[in-house]
Biopython code that builds the backbone (N, CA, C, O; Angstrom):
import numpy as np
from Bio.PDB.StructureBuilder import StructureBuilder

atoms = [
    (1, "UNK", "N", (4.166, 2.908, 20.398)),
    (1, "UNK", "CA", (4.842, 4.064, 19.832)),
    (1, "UNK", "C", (4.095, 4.491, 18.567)),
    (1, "UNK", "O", (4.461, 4.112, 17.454)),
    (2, "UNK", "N", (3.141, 5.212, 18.744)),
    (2, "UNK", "CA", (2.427, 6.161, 17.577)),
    (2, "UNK", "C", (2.410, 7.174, 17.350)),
    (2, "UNK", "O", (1.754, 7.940, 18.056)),
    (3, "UNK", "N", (3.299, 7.732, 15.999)),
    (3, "UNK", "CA", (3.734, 8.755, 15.916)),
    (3, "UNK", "C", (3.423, 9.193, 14.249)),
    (3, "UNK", "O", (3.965, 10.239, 13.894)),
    (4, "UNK", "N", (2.639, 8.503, 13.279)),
    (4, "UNK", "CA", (2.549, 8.555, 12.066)),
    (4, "UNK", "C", (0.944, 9.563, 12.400)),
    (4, "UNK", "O", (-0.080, 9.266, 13.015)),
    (5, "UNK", "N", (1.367, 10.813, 11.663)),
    (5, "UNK", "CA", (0.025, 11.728, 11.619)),
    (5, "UNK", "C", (-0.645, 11.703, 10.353)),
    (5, "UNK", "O", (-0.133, 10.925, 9.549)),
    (6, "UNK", "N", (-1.225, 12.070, 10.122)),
    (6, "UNK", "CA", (-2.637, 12.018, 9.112)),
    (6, "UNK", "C", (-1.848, 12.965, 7.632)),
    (6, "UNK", "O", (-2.170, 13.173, 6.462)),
    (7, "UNK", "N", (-0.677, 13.332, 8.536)),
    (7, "UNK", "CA", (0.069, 14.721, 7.693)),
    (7, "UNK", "C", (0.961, 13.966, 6.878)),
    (7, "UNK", "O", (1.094, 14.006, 5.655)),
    (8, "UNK", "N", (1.727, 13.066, 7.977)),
    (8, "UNK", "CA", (2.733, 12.159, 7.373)),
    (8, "UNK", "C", (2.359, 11.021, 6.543)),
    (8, "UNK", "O", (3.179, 10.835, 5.644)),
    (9, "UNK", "N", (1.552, 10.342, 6.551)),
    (9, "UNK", "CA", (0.972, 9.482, 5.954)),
    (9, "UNK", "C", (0.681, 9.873, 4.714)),
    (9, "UNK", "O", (0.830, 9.176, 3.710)),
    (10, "UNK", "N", (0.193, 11.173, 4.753)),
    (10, "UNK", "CA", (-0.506, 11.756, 3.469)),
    (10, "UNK", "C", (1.023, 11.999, 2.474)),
    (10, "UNK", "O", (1.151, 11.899, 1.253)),
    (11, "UNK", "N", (1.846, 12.275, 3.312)),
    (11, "UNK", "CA", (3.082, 12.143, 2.166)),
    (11, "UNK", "C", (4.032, 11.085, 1.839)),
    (11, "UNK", "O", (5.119, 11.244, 1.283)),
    (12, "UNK", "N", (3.605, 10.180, 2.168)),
    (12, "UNK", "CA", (3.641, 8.884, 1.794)),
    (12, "UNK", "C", (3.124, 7.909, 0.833)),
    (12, "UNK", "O", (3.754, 7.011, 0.274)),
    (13, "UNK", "N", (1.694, 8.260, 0.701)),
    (13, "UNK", "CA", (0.620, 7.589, -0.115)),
    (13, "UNK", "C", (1.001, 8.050, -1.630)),
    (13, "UNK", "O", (0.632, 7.215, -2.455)),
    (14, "UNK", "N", (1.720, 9.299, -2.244)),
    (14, "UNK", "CA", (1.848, 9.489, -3.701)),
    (14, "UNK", "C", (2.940, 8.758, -3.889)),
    (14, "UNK", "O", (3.046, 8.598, -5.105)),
    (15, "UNK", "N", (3.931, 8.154, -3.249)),
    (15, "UNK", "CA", (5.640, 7.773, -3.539)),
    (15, "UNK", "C", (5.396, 6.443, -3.401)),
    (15, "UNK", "O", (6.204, 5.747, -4.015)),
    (16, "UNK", "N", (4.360, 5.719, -2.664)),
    (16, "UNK", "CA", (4.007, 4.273, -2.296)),
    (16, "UNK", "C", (3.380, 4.052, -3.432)),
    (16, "UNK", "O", (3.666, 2.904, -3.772)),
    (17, "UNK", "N", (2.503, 4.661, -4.386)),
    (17, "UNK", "CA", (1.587, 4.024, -5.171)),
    (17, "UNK", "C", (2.387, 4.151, -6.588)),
    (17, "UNK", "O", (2.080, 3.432, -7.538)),
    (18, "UNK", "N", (3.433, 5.115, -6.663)),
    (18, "UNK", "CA", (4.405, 5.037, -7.777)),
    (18, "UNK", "C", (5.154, 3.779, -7.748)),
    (18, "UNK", "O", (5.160, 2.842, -8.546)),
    (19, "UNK", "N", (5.666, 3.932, -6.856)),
    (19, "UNK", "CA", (6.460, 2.838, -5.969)),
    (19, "UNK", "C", (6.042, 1.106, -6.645)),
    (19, "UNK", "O", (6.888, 0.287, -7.004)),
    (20, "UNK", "N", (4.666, 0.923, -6.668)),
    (20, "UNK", "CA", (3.939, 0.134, -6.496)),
    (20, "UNK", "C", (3.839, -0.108, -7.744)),
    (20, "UNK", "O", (3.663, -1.317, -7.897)),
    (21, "UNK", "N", (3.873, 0.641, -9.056)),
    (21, "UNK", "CA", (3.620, 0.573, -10.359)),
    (21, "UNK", "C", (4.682, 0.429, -11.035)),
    (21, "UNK", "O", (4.569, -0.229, -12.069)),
    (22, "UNK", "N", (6.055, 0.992, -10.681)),
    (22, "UNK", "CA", (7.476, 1.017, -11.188)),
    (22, "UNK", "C", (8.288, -0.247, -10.448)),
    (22, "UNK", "O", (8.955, -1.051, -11.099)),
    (23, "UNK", "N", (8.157, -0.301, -9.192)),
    (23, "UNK", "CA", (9.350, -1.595, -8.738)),
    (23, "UNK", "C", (8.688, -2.883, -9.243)),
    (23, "UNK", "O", (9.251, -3.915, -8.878)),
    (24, "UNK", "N", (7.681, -3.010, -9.955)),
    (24, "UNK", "CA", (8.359, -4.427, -10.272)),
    (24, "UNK", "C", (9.085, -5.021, -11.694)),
    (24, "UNK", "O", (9.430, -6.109, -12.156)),
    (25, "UNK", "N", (9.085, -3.850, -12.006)),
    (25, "UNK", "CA", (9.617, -3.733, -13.677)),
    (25, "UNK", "C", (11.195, -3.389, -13.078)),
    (25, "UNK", "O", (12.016, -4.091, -13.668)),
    (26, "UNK", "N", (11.754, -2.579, -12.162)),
    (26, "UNK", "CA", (12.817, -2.258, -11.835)),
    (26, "UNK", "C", (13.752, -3.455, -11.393)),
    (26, "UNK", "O", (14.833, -3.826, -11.851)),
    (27, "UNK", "N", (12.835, -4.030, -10.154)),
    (27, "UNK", "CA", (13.573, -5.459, -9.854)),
    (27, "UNK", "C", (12.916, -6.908, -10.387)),
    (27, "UNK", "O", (13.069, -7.986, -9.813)),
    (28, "UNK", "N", (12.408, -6.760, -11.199)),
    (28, "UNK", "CA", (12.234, -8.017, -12.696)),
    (28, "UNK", "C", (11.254, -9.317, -11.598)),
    (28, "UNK", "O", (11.342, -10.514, -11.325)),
    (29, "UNK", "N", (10.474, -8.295, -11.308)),
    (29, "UNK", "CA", (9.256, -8.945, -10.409)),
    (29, "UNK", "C", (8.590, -10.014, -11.985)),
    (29, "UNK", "O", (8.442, -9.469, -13.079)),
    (30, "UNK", "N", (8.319, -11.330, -11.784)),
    (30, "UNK", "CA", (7.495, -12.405, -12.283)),
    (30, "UNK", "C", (8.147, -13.511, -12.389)),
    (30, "UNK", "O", (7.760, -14.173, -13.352)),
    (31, "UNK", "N", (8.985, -13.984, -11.789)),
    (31, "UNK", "CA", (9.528, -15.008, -12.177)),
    (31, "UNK", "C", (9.026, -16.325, -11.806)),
    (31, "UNK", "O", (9.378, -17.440, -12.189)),
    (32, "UNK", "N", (8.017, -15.915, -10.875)),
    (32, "UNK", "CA", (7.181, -17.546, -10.399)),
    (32, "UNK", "C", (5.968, -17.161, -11.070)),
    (32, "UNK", "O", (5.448, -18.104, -11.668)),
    (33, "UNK", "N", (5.355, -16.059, -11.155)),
    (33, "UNK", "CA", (4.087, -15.498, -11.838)),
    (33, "UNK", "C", (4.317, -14.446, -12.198)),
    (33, "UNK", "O", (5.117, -13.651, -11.705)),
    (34, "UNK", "N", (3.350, -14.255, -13.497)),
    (34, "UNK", "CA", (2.853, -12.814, -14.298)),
    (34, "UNK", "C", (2.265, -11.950, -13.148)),
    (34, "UNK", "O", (2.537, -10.808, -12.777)),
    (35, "UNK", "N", (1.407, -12.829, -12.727)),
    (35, "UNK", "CA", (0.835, -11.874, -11.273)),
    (35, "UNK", "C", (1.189, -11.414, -10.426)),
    (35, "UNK", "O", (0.462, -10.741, -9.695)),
    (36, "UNK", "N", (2.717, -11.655, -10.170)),
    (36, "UNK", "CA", (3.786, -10.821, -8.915)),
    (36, "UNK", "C", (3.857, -9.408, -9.614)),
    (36, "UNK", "O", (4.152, -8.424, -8.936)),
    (37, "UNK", "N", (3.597, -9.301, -10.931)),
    (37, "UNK", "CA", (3.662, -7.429, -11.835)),
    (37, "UNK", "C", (2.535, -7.205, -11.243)),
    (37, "UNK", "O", (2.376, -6.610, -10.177)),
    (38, "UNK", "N", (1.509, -7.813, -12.114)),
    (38, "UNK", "CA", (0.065, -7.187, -11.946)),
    (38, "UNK", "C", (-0.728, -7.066, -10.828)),
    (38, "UNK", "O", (-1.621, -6.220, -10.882)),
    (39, "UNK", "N", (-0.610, -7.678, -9.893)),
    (39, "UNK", "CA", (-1.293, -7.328, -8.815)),
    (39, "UNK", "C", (-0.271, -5.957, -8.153)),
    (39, "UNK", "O", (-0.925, -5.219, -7.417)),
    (40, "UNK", "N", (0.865, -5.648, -8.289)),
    (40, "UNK", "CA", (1.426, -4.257, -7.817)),
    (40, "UNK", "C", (0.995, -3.725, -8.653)),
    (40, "UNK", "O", (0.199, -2.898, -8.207)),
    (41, "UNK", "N", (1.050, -3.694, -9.818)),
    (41, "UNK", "CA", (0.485, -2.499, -10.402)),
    (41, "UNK", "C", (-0.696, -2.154, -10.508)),
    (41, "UNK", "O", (-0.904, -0.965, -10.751)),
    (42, "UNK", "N", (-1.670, -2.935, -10.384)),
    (42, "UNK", "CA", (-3.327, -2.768, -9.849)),
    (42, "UNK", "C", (-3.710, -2.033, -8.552)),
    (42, "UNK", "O", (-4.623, -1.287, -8.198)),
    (43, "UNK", "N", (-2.569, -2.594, -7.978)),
    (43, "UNK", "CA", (-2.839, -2.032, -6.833)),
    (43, "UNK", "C", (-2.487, -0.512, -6.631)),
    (43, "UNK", "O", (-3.319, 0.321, -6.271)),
    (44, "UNK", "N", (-0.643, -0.130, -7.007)),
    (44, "UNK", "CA", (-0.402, 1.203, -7.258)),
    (44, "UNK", "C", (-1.446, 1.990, -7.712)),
    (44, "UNK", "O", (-1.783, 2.901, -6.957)),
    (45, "UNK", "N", (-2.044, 1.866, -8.761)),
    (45, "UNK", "CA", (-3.027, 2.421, -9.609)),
    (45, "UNK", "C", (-4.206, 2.765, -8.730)),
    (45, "UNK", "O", (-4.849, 3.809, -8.836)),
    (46, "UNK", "N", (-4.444, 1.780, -7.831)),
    (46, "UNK", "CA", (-5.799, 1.914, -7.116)),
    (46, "UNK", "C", (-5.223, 2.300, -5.786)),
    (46, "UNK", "O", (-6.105, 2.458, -4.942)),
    (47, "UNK", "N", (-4.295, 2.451, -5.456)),
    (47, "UNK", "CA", (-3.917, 3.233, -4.566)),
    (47, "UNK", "C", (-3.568, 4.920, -4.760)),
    (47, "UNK", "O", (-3.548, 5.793, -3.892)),
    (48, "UNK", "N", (-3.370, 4.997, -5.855)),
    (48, "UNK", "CA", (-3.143, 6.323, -6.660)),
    (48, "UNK", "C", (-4.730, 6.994, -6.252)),
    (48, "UNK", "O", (-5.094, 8.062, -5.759)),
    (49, "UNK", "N", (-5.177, 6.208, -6.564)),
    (49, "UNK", "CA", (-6.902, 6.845, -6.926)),
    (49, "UNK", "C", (-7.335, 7.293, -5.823)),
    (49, "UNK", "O", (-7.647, 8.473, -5.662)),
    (50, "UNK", "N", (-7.424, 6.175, -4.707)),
    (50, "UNK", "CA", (-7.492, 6.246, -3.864)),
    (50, "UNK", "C", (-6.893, 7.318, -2.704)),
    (50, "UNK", "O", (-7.466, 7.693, -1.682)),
    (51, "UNK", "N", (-5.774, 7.628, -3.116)),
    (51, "UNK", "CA", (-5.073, 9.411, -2.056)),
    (51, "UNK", "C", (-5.408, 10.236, -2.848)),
    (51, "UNK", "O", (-5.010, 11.327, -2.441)),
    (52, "UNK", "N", (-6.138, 10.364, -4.148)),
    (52, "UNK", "CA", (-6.473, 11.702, -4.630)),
    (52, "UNK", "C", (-8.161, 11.793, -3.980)),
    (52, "UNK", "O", (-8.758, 12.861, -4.109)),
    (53, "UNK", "N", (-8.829, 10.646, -3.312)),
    (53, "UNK", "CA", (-10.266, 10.787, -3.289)),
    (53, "UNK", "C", (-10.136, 11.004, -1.714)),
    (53, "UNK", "O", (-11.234, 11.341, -1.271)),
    (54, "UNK", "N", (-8.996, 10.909, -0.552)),
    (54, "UNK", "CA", (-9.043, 10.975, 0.390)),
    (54, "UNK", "C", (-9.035, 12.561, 0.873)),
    (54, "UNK", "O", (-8.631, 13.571, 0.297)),
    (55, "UNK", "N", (-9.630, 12.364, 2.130)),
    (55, "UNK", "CA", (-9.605, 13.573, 2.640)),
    (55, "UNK", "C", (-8.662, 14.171, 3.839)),
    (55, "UNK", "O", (-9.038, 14.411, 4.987)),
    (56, "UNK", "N", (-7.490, 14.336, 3.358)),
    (56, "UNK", "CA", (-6.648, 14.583, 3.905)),
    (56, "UNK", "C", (-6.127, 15.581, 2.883)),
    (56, "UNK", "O", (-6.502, 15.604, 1.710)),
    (57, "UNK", "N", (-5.029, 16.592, 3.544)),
    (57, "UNK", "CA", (-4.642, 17.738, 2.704)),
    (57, "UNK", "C", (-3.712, 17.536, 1.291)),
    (57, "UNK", "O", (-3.382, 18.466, 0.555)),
    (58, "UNK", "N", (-3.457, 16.481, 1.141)),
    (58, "UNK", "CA", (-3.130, 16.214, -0.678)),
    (58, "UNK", "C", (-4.225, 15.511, -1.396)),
    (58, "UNK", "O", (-4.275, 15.377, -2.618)),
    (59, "UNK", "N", (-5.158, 15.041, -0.480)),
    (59, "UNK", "CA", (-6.245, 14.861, -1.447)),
    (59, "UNK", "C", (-6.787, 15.879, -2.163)),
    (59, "UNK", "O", (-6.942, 17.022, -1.734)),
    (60, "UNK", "N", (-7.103, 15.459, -3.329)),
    (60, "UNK", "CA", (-7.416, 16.236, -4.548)),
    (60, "UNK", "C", (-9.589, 16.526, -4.194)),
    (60, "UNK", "O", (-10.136, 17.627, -4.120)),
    (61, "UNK", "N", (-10.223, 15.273, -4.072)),
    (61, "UNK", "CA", (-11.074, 15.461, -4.532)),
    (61, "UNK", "C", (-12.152, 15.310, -3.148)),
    (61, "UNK", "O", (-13.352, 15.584, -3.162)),
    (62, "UNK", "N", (-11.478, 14.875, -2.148)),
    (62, "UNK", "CA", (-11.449, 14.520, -0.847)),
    (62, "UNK", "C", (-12.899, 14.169, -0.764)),
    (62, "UNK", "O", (-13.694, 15.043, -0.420)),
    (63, "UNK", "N", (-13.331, 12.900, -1.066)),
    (63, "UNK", "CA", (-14.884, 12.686, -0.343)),
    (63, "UNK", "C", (-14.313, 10.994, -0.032)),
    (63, "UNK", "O", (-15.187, 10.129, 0.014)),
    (64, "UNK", "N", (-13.295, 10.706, 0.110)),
    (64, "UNK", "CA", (-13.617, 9.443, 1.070)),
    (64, "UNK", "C", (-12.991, 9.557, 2.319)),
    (64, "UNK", "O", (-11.775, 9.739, 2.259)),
    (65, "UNK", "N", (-13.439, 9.506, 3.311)),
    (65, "UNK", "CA", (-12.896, 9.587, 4.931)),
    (65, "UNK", "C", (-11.922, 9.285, 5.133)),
    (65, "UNK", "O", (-11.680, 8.438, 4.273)),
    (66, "UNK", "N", (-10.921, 9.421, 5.868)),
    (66, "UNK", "CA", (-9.668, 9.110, 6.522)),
    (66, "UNK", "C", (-9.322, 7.579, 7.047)),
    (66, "UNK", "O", (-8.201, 7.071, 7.058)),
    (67, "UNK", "N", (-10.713, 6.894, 7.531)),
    (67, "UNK", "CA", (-10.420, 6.400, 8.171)),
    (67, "UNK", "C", (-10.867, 4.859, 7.054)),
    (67, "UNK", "O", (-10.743, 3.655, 7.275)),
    (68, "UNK", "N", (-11.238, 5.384, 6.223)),
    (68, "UNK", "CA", (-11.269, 4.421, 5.370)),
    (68, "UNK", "C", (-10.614, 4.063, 4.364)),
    (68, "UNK", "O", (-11.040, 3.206, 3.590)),
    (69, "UNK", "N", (-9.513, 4.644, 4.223)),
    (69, "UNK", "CA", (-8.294, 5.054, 3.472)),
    (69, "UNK", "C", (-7.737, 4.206, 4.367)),
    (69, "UNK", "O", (-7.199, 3.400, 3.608)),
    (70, "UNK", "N", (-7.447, 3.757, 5.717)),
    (70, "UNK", "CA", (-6.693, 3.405, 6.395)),
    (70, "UNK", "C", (-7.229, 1.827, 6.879)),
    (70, "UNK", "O", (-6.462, 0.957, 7.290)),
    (71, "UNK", "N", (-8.375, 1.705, 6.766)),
    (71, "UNK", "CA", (-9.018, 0.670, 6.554)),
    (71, "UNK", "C", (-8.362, -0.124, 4.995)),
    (71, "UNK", "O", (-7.737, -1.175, 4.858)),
    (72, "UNK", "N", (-8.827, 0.902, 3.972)),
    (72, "UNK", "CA", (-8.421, -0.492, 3.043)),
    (72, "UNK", "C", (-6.490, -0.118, 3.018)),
    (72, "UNK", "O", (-5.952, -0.581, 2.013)),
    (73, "UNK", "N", (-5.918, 0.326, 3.596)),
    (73, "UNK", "CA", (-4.417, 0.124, 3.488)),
    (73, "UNK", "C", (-4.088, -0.637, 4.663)),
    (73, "UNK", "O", (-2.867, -0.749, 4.771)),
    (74, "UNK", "N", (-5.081, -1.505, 6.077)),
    (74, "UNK", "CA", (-4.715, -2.383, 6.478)),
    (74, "UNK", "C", (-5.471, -3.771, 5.587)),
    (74, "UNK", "O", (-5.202, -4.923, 5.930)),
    (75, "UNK", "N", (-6.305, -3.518, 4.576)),
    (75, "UNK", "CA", (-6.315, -5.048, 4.364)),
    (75, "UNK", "C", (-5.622, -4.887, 2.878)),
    (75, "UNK", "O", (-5.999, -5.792, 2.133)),
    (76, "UNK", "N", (-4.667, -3.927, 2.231)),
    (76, "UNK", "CA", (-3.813, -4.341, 1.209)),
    (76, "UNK", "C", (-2.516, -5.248, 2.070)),
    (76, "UNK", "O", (-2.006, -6.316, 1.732)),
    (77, "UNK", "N", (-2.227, -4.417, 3.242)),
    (77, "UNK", "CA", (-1.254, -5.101, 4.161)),
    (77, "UNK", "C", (-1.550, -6.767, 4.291)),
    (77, "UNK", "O", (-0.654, -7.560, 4.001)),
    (78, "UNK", "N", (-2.673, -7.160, 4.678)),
    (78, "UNK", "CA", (-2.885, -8.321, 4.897)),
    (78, "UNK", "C", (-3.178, -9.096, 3.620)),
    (78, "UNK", "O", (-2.730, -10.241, 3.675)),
    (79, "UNK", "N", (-3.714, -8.839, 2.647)),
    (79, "UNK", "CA", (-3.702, -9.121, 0.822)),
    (79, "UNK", "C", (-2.272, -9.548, 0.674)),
    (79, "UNK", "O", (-2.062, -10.706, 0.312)),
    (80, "UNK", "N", (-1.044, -8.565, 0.965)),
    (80, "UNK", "CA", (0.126, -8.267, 0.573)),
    (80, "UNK", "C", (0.887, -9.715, 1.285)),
    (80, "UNK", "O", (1.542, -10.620, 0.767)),
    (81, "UNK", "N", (0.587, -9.528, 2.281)),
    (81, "UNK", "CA", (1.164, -10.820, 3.022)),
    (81, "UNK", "C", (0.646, -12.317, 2.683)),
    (81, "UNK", "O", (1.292, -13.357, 2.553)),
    (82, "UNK", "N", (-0.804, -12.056, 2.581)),
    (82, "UNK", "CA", (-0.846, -13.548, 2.154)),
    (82, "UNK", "C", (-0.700, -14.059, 0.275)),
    (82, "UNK", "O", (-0.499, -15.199, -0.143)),
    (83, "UNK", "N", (-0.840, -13.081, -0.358)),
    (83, "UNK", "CA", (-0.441, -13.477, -2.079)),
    (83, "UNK", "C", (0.585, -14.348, -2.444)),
    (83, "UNK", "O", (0.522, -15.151, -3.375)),
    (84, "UNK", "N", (1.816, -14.125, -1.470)),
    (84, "UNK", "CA", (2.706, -15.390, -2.266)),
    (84, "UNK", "C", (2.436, -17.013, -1.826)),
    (84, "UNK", "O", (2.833, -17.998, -2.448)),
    (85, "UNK", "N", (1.696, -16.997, -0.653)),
    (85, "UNK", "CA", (0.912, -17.955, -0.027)),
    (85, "UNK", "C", (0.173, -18.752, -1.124)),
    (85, "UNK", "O", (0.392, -19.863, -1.606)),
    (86, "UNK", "N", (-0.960, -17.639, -1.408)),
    (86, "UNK", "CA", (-2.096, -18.283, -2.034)),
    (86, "UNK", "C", (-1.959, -18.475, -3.662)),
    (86, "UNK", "O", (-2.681, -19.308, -4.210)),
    (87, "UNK", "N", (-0.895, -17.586, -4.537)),
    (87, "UNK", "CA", (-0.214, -17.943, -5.772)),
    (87, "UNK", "C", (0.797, -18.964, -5.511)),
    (87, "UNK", "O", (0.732, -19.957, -6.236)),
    (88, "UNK", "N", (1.612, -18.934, -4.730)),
    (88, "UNK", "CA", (2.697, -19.875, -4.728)),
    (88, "UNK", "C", (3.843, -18.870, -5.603)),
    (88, "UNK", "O", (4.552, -19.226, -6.544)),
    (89, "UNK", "N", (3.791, -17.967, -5.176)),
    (89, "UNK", "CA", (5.070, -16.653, -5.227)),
    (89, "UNK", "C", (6.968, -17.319, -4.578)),
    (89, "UNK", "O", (7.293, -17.412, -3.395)),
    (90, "UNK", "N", (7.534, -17.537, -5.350)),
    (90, "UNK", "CA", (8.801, -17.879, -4.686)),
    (90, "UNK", "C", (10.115, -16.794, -4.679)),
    (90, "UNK", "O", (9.898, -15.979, -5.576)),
    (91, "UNK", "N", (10.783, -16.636, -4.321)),
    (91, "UNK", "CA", (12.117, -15.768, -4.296)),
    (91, "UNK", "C", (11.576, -14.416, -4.292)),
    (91, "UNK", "O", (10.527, -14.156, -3.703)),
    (92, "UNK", "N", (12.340, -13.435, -5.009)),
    (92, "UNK", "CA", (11.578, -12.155, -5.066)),
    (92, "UNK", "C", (10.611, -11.196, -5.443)),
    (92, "UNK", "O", (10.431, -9.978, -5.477)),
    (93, "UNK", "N", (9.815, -12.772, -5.839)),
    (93, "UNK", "CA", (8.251, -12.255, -5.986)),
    (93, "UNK", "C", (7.731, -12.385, -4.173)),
    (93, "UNK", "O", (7.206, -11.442, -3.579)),
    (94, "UNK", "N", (7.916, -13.256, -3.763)),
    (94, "UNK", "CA", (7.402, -13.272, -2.443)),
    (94, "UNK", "C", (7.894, -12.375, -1.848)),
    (94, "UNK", "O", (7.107, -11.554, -1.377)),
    (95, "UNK", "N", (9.126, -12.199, -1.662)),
    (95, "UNK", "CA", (9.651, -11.229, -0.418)),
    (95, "UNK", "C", (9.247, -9.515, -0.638)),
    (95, "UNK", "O", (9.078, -8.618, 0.189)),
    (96, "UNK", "N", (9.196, -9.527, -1.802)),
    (96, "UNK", "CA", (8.713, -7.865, -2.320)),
    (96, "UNK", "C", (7.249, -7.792, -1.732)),
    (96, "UNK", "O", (6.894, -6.673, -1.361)),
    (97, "UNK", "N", (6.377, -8.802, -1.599)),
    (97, "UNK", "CA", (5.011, -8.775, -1.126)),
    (97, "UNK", "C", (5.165, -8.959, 0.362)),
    (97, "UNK", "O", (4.429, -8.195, 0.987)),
    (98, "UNK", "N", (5.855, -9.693, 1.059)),
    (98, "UNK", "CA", (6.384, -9.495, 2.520)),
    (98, "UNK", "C", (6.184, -8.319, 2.818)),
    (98, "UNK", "O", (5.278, -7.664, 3.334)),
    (99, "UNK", "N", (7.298, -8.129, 2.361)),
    (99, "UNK", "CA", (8.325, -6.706, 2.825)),
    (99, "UNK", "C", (7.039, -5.410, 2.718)),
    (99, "UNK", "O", (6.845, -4.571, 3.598)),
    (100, "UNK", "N", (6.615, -5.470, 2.004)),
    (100, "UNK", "CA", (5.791, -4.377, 1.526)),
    (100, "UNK", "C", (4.592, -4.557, 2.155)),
    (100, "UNK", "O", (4.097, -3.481, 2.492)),
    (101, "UNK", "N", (3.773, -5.767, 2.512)),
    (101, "UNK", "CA", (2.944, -5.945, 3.854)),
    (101, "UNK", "C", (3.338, -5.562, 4.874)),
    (101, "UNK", "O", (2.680, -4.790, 5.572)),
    (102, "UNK", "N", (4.414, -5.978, 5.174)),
    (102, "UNK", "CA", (4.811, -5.630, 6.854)),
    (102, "UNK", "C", (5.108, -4.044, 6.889)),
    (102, "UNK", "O", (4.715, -3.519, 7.931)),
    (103, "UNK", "N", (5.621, -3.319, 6.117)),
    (103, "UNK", "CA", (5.574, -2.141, 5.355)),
    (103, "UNK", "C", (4.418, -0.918, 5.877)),
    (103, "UNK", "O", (4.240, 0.202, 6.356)),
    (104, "UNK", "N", (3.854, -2.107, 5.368)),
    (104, "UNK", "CA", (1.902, -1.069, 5.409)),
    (104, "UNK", "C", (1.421, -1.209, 6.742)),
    (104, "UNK", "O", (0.925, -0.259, 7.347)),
    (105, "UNK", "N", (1.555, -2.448, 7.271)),
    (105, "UNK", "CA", (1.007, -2.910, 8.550)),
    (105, "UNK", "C", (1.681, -1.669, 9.243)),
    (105, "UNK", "O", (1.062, -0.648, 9.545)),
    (106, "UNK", "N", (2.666, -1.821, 9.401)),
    (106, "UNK", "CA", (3.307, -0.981, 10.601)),
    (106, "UNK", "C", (3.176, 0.128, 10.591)),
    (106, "UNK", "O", (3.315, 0.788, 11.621)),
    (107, "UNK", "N", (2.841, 0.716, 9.316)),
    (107, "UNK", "CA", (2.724, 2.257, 8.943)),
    (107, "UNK", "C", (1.482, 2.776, 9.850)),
    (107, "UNK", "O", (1.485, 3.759, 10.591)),
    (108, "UNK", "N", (0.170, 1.658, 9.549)),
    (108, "UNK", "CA", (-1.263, 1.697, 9.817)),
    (108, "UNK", "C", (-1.455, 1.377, 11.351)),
    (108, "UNK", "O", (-2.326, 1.747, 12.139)),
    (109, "UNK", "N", (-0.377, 0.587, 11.508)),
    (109, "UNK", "CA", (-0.726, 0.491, 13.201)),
    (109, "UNK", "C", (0.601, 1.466, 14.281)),
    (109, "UNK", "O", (0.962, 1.068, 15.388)),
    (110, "UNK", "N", (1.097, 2.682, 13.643)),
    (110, "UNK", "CA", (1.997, 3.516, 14.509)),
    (110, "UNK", "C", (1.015, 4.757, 14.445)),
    (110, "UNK", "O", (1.461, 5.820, 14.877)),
    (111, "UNK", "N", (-0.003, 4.735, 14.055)),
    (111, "UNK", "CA", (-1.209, 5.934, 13.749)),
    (111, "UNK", "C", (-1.160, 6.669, 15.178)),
    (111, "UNK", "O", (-1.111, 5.928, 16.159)),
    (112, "UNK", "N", (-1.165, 7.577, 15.314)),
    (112, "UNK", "CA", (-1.662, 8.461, 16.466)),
    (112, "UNK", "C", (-3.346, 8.212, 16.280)),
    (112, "UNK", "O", (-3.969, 8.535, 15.269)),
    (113, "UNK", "N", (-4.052, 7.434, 17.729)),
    (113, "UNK", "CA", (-5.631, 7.088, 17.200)),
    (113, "UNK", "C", (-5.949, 8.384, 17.578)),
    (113, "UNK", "O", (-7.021, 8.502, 16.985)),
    (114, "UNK", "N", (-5.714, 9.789, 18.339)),
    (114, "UNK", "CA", (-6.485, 10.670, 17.824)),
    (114, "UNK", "C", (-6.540, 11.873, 16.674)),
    (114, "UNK", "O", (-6.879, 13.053, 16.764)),
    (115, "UNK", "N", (-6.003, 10.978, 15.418)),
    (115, "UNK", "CA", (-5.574, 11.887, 14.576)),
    (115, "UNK", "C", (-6.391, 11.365, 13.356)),
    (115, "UNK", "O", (-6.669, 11.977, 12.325)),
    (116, "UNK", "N", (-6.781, 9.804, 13.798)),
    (116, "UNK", "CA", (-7.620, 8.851, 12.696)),
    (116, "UNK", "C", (-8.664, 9.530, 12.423)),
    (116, "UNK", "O", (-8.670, 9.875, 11.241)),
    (117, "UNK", "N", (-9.164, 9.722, 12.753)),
    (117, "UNK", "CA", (-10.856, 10.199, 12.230)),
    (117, "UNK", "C", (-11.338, 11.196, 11.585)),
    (117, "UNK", "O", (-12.548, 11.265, 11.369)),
]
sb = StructureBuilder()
sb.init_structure("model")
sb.init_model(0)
sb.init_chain("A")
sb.init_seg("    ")
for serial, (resi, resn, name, xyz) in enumerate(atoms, 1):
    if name == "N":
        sb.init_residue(resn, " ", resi, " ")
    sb.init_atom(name, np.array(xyz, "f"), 0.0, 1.0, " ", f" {name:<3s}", serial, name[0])
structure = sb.get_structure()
């Protein structure tokens, strides 16, 4: 079932990378690590950057491809999933990195593939 277009996605990517910079201050993300903040907000930030350089119609400055935009938002997905693993993330530092992997994954793999490129 692939039904996420290049259109929809694109209005997704500004509310995800806010998203990404504000929730962990909202739900009091660090309690096993400093790094359950900072790696969302590194990432928001560089995900920010990242949909203004894409080339899709809210990209701003559009010189990086579509499909590489979608490339590195399946390996934040897989980053996302394994961090509380490899920090040792417990309670709702982990599950916010779950949730938000499985999140991305699914987003990246409901793609219409002839809309990727």
């Amino acid at each position: 079932m692939r039904f996420i277009t290049k259109r929809i996605h694109a209005f997704l990517d500004y509310p995800v990378a806010i998203a990404l910079i504000v929730l962990p201050f909202l739900l009091g993300l660090g309690d096993s690590s400093p790094l359950a903040v900072q790696i969302s907000v590194v990432t928001g930030i560089a995900a920010f950057i990242l949909t203004v350089l894409t080339d899709h119609h809210l990209g701003v400055f559009r010189v990086l491809s579509y499909r590489f935009h979608l490339t590195v938002d399946l390996l934040v997905a897989i980053v996302f999933i394994a961090v509380p693993f490899v920090f040792s993330f417990k309670g709702i530092d982990a599950y916010y990195y779950w949730v938000n992997g499985v999140a991305v994954l699914s987003v990246v793999s409901m793609h219409k593939p002839e809309l990727v490129g």
